[in-house]
C-alpha positions as CSV (number, residue, x, y, z in Angstrom):
1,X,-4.1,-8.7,-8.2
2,X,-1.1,-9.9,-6.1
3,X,-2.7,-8.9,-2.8
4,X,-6.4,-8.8,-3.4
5,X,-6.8,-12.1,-5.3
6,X,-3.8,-13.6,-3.9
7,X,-2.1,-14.5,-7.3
8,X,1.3,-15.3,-7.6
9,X,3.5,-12.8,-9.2
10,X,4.0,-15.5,-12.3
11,X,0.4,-15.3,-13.3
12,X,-0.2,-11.7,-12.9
13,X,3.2,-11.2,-15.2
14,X,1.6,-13.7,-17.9
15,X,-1.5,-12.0,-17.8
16,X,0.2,-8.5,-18.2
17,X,2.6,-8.9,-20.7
18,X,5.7,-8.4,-18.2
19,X,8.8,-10.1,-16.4
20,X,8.0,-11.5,-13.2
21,X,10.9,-9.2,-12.1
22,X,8.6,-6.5,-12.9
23,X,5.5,-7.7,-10.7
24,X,8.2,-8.1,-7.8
25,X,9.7,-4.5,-8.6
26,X,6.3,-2.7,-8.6
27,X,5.1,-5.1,-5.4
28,X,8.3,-3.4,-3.6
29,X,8.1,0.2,-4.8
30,X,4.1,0.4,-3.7
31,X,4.9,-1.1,-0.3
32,X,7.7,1.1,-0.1
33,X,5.0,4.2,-0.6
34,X,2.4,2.6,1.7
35,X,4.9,2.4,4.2
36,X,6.0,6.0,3.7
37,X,2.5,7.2,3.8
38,X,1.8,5.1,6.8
39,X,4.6,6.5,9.1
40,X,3.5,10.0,8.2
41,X,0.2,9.7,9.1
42,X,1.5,8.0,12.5
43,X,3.2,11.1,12.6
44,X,0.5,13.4,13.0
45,X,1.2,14.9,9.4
């Protein structure tokens, strides 16, 4: 929701129930893994 429909982490919290704290926190920790998963590919792996 954040990314694809380009909704601010407010709504998406209102719509789910949660903290906007949360949205931010699971925004960071799946850009963390993309990142991850991105560099290993790059890597060859």
């Amino acid at each position: 929701m954040l990314f694809v429909e380009e909704r601010k982490p407010e709504e998406i919290a209102k719509e789910l129930n949660c903290s906007p704290q949360h949205v931010y926190d699971q925004r960071y920790h799946a850009l963390k893994k993309l990142r991850t998963e991105l560099m290993e590919e790059g890597d060859g792996r």
